[in-house]
C-alpha positions, -999 to +999 in steps of 0.1 A: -073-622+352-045-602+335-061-567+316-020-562+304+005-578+287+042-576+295+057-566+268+076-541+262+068-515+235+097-504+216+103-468+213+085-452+180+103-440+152+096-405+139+098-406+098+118-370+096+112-371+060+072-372+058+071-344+078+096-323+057+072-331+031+043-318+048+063-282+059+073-278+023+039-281+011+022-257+039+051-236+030+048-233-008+011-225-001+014-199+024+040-185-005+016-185-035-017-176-017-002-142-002-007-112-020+021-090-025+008-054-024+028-023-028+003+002-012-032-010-001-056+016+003-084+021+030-100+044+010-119+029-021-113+046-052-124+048-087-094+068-105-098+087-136-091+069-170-065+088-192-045+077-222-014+098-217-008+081-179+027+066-176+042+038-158+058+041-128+095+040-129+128+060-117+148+063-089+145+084-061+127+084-032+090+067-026+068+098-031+050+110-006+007+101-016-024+121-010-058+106-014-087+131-022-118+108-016-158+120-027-168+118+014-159+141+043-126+141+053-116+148+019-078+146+021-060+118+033-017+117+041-007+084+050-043+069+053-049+100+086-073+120+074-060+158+075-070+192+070-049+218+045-031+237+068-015+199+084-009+193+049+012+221+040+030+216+070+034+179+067+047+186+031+070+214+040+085+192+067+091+164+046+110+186+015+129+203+041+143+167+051+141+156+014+146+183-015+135+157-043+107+140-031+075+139-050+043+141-041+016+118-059-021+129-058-048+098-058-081+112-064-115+098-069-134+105-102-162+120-080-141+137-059-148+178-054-122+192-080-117+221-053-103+199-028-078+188-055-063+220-066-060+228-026-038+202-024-017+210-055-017+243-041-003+232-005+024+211-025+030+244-048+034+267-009+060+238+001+080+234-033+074+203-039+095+190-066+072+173-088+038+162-083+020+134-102-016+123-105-024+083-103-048+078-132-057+039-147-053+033-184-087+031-204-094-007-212-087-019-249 
């Protein structure tokens, strides 16, 4: 009895051009379904409304952000939570290297208004040039 045959296979062709197809297609939807962030947040926040906020827009240097959040630690530099003497310090070290930087505050509505103004005041202590507040426009 004779279980194989003898002949010979040729060698298989590899269609270069479905799988090009294929890669282009994984491609294009890796592409559209990532989100392009400029600053994610670990901290959730609800940020004031206010009619006179403006857009973002300039040159200069990306300014330095501070998160006041409603829970314990309060302030946040660079998503580390941090107390107000490492803030002024952290502040006064970075305008040393960087005389125009600024320094954007990004505070919760519920947040305690007195952890606010400490921060303002450490950014005040290290001359900060020009500190912002991140607020969202009031919906239409």
């Amino acid at each position: 009895m004779r279980f194989q045959s003898n002949k010979r296979r040729g060698t298989p062709s590899i269609i270069i051009v479905s799988l090009i197809d294929v890669l282009m297609v994984v491609l294009i939807f890796l592409v559209v379904s990532t989100t392009f962030r400029e600053h994610q947040l670990t901290i959730k926040l609800v940020l004031p409304e206010s009619k006179q906020g403006s857009k973002k827009g300039g040159s200069g240097p990306a300014p330095i952000i501070v998160v006041v959040s409603k829970e314990k630690p309060h302030i946040h530099l660079d998503s580390k939570p941090v107390t107000h003497q490492q803030l002024e310090q952290e502040l006064t070290k970075r305008v040393a290297a960087s005389p125009q930087i600024s320094l954007r505050i990004e505070a919760d509505t519920d947040s305690p208004y007195g952890e606010i103004i400490r921060v303002w005041d450490a950014a005040k202590t290290a001359k900060v040039a020009h500190i912002e507040s991140k607020v969202r426009q009031p919906a239409p």
